[in-house]
Residue, then its C-alpha position, 0 to 999 in steps of 0.5 A: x417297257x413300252x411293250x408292257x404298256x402296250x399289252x395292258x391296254x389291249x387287254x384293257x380294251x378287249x375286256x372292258x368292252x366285254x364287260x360293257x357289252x354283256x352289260x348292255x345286252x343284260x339291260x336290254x334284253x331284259x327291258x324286251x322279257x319285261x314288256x313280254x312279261x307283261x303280255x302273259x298277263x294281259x290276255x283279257x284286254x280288249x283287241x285295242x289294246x293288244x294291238x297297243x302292247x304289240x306295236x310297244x314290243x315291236x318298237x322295243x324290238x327294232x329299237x335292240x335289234x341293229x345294235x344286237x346285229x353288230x355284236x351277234x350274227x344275224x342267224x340268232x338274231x333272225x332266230x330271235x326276231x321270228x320268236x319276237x313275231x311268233x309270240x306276238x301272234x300267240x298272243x293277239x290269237x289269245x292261245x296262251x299255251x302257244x304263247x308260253x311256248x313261243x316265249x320259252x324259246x325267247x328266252x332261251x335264244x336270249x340266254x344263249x346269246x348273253x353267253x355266246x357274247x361272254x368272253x371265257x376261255x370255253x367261247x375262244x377255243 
């Protein structure tokens, strides 16, 4: 009986944490597509206040980005930070293309991480 217990509360542990960690990236990363979002439709805004909006989304993204380095390897999370940094620099160029581009990418990086961290039978074997 006692292994029983046991048993239960590892799967207990190992699927809860699951499900708080996909929830924890899903509230983040979307509070990092928002402000970008955002972005995409301020490119008439004066240089003074792009410089506020990127040094907004810069402090968003160091904000994530320890916690995303535990959960994630630091490759994608690398591969996230250059896309973050790349589309900032679209932006304050004002080359909306590039910047659609750049934010393209994000969020497929994005997408990809949520489901790599999702734990299903497909990402154990």
């Amino acid at each position: 009986m006692r292994d029983l217990i046991v048993i239960i509360v590892i799967l207990v542990l190992v699927f809860g944490g699951d499900i708080l960690i996909e929830k924890y990236l899903e509230s983040t990363s979307k509070e990092l597509i928002q402000h970008i979002e955002k972005m995409s439709g301020d490119f008439k805004e004066k240089e003074e206040v792009k410089n506020r909006e990127v040094e907004e989304l810069i402090g968003i993204w160091e904000e994530k980005e320890k916690p995303w380095i535990i959960i994630e390897y630091h490759d994608a999370i690398n591969q996230i930070e250059d896309l973050v940094i790349e589309t900032y620099s679209w932006y304050l160029n004002d080359d909306k293309e590039e910047f659609d581009i750049a934010y393209r990418k994000l969020m497929r990086l994005i997408d990809d991480l949520r489901n790599r961290v999702d734990l299903s039978l497909e990402n154990v074997l």
